[in-house]
C-alpha positions in Angstrom: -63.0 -6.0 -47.2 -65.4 -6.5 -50.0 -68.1 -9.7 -50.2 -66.1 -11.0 -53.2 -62.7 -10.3 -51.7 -64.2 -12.6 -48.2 -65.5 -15.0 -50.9 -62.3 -15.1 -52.8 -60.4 -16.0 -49.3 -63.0 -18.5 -48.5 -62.5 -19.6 -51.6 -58.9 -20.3 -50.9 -59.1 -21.2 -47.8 -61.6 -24.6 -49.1 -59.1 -25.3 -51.5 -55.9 -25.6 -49.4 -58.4 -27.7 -47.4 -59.3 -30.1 -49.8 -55.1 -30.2 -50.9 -54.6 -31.5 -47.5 -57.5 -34.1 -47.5 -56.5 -35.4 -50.5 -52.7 -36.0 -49.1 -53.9 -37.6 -46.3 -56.2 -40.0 -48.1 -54.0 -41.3 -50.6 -52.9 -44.4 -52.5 -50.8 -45.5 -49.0 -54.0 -45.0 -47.0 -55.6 -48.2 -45.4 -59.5 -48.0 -46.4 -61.9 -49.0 -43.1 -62.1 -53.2 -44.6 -58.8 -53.4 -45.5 -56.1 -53.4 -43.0 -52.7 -53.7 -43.2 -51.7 -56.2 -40.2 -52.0 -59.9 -41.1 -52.2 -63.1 -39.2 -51.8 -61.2 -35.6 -50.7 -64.4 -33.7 -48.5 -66.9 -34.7 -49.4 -70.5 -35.2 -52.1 -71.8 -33.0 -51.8 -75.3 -32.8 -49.5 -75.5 -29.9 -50.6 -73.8 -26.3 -47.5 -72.2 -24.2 -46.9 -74.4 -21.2 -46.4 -73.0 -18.1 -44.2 -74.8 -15.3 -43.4 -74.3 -11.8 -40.1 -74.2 -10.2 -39.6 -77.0 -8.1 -37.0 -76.4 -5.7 
């Protein structure tokens, strides 16, 4: 192989890389401050209370 044909292949090679990247980061992706779960836990103003059997 030539120096242009290994350039041409590199060549290539970067942009099937860069096809993939740009898949993977797209409009559905969650950026790092913005995340797509909400409100984890449900409504904190009552506490679960716990009782032993008696019996």
């Amino acid at each position: 192989m030539t120096e242009s044909e290994n350039e041409q292949i590199k060549q290539q090679f970067r942009e099937a890389l860069d096809r993939k990247n740009e898949k993977s980061a797209g409009p559905g992706a969650a950026t790092a401050g913005d995340s797509k779960i909400h409100h984890t836990h449900g409504p904190a103003d009552h506490k679960r209370e716990f009782r032993r059997k008696s019996g």
